[in-house]
C-alpha positions as CSV (number, residue, x, y, z in Angstrom):
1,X,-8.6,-229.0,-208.2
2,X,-9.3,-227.2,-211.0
3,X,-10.5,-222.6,-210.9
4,X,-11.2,-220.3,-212.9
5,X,-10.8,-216.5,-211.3
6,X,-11.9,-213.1,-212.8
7,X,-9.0,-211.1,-211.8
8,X,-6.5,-212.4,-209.0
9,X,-6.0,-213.8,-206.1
10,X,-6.2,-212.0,-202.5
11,X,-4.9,-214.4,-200.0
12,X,-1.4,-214.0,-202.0
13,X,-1.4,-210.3,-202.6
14,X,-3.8,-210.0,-205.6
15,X,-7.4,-208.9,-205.6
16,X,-10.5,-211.2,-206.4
17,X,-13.5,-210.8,-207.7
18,X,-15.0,-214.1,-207.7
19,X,-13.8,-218.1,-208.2
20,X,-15.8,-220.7,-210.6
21,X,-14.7,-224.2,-209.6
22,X,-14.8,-226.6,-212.3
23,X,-15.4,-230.2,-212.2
24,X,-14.0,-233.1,-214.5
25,X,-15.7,-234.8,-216.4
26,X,-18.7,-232.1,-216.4
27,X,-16.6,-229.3,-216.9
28,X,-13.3,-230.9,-218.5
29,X,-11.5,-233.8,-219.4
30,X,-7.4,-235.0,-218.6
31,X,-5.9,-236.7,-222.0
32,X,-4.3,-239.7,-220.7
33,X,-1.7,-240.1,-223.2
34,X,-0.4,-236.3,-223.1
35,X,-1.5,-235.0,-219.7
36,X,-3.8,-232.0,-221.3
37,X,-6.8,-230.6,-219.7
38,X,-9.5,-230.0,-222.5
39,X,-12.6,-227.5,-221.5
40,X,-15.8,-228.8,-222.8
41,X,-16.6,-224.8,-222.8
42,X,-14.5,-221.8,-224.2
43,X,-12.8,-220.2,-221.0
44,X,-12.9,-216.1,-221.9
45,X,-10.2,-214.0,-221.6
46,X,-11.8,-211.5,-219.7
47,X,-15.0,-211.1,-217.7
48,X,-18.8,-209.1,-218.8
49,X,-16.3,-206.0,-216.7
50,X,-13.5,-206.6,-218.7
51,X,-11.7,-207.8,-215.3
52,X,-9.1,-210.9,-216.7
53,X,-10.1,-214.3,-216.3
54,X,-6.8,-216.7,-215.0
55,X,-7.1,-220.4,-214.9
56,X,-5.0,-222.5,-212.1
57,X,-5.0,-225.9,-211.1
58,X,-3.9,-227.6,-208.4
59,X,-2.6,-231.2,-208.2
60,X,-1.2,-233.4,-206.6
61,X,2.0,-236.2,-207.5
62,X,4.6,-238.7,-205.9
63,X,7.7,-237.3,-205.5
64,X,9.1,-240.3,-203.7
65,X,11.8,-239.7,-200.2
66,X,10.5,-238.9,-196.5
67,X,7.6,-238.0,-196.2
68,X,6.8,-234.3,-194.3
69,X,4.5,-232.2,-193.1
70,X,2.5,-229.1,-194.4
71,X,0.4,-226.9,-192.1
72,X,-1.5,-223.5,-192.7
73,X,-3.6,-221.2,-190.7
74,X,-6.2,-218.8,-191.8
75,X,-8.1,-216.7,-189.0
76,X,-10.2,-213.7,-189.9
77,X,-11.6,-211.4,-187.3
78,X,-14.4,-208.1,-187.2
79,X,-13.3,-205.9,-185.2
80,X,-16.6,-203.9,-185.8
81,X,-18.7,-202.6,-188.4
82,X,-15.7,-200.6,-190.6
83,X,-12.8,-202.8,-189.6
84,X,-11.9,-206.4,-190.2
85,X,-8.3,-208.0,-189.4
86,X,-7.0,-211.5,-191.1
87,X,-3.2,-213.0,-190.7
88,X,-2.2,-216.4,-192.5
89,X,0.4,-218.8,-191.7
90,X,1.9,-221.6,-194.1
91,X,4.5,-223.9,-192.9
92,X,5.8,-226.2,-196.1
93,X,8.6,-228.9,-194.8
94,X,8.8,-230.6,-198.1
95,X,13.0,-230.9,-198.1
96,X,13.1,-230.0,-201.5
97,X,11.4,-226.8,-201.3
98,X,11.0,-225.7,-197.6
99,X,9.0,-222.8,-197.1
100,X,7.5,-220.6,-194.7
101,X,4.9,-217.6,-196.0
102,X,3.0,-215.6,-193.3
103,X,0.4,-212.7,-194.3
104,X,-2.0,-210.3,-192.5
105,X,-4.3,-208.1,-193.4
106,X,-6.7,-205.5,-192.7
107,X,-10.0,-204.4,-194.5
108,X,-11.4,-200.9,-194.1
109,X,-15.2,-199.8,-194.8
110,X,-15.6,-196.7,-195.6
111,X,-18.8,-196.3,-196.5
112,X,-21.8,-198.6,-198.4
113,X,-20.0,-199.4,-201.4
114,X,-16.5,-198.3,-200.8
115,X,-13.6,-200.6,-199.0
116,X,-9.7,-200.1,-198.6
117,X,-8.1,-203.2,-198.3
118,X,-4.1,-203.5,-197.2
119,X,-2.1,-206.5,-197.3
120,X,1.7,-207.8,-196.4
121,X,3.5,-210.6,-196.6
122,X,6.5,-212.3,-195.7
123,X,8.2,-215.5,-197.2
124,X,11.5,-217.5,-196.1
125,X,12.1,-220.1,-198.6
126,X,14.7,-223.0,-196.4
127,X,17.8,-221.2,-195.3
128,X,17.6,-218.6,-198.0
129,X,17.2,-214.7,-197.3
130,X,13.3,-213.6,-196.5
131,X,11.3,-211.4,-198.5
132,X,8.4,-208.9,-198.2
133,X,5.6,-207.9,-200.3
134,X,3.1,-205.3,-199.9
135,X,-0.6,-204.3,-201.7
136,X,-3.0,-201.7,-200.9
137,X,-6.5,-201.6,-203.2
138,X,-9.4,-199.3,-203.0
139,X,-13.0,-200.1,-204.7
140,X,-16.3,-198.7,-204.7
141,X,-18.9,-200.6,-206.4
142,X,-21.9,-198.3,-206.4
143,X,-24.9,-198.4,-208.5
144,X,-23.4,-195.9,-211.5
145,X,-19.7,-195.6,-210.6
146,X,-17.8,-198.9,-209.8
147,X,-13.9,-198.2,-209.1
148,X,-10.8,-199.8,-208.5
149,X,-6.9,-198.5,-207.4
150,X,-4.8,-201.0,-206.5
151,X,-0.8,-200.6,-205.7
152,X,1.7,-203.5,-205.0
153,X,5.1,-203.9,-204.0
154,X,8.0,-206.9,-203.8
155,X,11.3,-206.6,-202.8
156,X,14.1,-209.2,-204.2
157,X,13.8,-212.1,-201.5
158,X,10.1,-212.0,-201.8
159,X,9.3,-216.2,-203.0
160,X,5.8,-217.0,-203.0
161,X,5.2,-218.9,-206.6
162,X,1.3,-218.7,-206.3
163,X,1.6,-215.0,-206.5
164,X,1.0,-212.6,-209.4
165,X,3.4,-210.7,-208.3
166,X,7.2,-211.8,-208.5
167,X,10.4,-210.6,-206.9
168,X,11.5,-206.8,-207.3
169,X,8.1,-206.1,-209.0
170,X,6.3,-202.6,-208.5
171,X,2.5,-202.4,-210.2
172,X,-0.2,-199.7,-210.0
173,X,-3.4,-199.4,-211.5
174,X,-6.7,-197.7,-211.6
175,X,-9.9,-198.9,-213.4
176,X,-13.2,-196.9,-213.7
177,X,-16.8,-197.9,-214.9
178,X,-19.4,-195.1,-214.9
179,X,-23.0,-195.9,-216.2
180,X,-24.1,-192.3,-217.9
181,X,-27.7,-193.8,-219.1
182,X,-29.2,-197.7,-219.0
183,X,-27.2,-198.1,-222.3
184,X,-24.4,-196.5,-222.0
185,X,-21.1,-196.9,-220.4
186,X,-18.1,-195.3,-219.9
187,X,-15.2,-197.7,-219.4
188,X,-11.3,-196.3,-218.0
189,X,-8.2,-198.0,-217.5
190,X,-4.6,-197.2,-216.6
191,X,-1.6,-199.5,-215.6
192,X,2.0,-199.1,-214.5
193,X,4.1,-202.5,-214.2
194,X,7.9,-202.5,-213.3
195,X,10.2,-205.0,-212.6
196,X,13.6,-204.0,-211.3
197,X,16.6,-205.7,-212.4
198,X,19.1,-206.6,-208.9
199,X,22.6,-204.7,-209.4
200,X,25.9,-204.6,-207.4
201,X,29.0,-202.5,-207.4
202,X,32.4,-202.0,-205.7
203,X,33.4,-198.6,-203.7
């Protein structure tokens, strides 16, 4: 399976806008000798709302030993008209990369065009310590003013390799788009990334 996504995935603590499957041999091609995947169409950086465009594939291979089983969950309730729950369970028993990632997460409507959106979840990679990550995102997409402020946070177990975000990572951001007449556009932007480095000392 082959995407292209404006922006970033939710289901894994990252916001999206929208996703654009492609299909080969309409959309793209695989070089048999090298492995490459050739677009038949330039895939832009970013979107018409300057939101960046990520490419990710999917695939599949034979990686020989016993075979094992791999089982998800994905449930989605309204509560009522402002309030909408989710959780998410993946259960990987490959032995040479066991892993176990569960998610919830709850969307708030506060009015027409405005939504808060929060977001956890937890990872245990085989025997090895679990982790935690956290994201809470605000946007308002009204007819003059469209907004977005997003905030994330991983702590050092957190293992989820489809994620944006990695271990000990903290990001914020805010972006604005305010139309002041038919053809003209205000456009603001502002980030804050952090990765924090894992230390140790004696007493």
């Amino acid at each position: 399976d082959l995407h292209s996504f404006p922006t970033r995935r939710s289901s894994d603590l990252e916001p999206v806008l929208s996703a654009v499957p492609q299909q080969r041999f309409t959309d793209y091609e695989i070089e048999a000798l090298t492995g490459g995947v050739l677009f038949r169409a330039p895939i832009p950086s970013v979107d018409p709302n300057l939101n960046p465009v990520s490419i990710r594939i999917t695939y599949e291979a034979e990686q020989g030993g016993e075979e094992f089983w791999t089982t998800g969950v994905d449930a989605q309730f309204q509560l009522n008209k402002m309030i909408e729950l989710g959780a998410a369970v993946i259960d990987d028993r490959n032995p040479q990369e066991e892993r176990r990632i569960l998610s919830s997460n709850a969307t708030l409507t506060l009015g027409e065009h405005t939504q808060l959106v929060g977001e956890f979840a937890h990872t245990r990679p085989g025997e090895a310590k679990s982790g935690s990550g956290e994201r809470l995102e605000l946007t308002h997409d009204g007819a003059d003013l469209q907004l977005r402020a997003f905030a994330g946070h991983t702590d050092a177990e957190f293992a989820n390799p489809s994620s944006y975000l990695s271990a000990n990572r903290d990001e914020a951001g805010a972006k604005a788009s305010y139309s002041i007449t038919e053809r003209l556009r205000v456009l603001g932007e502002a980030d804050r990334k952090s990765t924090r480095l894992n230390s140790s000392h004696r007493t």
